[in-house]
N, C-alpha and C positions, 0 to 999 in steps of 0.2 A: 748879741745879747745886750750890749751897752747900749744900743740905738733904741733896744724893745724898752727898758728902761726908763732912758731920758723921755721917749714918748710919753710911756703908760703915766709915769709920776707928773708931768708935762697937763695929761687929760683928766687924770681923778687922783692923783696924789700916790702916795703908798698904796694903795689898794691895785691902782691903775699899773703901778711897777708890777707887783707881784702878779695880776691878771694877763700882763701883757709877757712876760718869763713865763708863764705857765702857758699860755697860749702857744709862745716857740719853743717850749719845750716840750709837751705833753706830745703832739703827732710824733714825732720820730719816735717817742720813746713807746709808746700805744705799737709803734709799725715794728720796732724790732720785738717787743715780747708775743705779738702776733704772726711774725717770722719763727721765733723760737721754740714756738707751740706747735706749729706747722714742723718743723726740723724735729722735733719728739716723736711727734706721732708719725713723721712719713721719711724720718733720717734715714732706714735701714734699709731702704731699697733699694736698687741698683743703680736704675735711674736719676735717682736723687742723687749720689753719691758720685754719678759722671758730668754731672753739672753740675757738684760742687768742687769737681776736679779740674772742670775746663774753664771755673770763676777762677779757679786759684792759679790757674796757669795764666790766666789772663792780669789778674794781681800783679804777679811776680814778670808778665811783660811789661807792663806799663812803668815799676817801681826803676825794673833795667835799663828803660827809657829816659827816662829822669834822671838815671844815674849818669848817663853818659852822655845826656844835654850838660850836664854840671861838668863833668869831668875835660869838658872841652876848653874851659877856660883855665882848667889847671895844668894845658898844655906849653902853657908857656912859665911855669914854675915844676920840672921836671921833679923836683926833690918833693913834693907833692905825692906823687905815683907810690914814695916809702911806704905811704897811710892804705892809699888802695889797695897796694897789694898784702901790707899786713893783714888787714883787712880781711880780704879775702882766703889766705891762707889760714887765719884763727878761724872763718866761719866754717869753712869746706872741708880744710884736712881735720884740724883740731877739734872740728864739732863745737865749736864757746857756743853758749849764749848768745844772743845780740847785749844782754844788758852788761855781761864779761866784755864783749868786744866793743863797745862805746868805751865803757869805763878805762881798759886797756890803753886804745887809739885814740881817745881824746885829748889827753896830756901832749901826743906826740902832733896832733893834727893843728889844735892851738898855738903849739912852739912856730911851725911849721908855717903856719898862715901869720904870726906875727913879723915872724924874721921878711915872711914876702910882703909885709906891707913897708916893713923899714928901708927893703932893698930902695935907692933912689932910683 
């Protein structure tokens, strides 16, 4: 977005800024109200709904993926794992939020990641 900017303003000034922000911004935004039109008219059918089941399982690999590329280097700060597994126990048993379970575990994950940067 900063880049379409310094361009556009770079090429024709203000104009050029806002031409060139519209220009990276309008497809995507065009492609998902044209997704969401399509989801209106054709959501309730079955088919639809099994490929929005096996996006969302596919979501929820990839996010599980990432979590435990990251989680690899908090192998060697064990006291780290407190956060994971609170974590997980607020989201699973307790049902939170995620915006509950940020706001919860972030106070204790900050502590937690400080003290491991002061360790010598």
């Amino acid at each position: 977005m900063n880049l379409a900017v310094c361009i556009g303003s770079r090429f024709a000034g203000v104009k050029g800024a806002f031409a060139a922000v519209a220009g990276l911004v309008l497809g995507p935004i065009s492609l998902v109200l044209v997704l969401a039109a399509l989801y209106d008219q054709y959501g309730s059918l079955a088919a639809v709904q099994g490929v929005l089941r096996g996006i969302s399982a596919v979501g929820v690999g990839l996010i599980a993926a990432t979590g435990f590329k990251m989680m690899r280097d908090e192998f060697r700060y064990p006291l780290m794992f407190i956060v994971v597994a609170f974590t997980f126990v607020a989201a699973t048993v307790f049902h939170l939020a995620l915006g509950w379970v940020v706001v919860i575990a972030l106070p204790l994950g900050l502590w937690l990641a400080w003290r491991k940067v002061k360790q010598p």
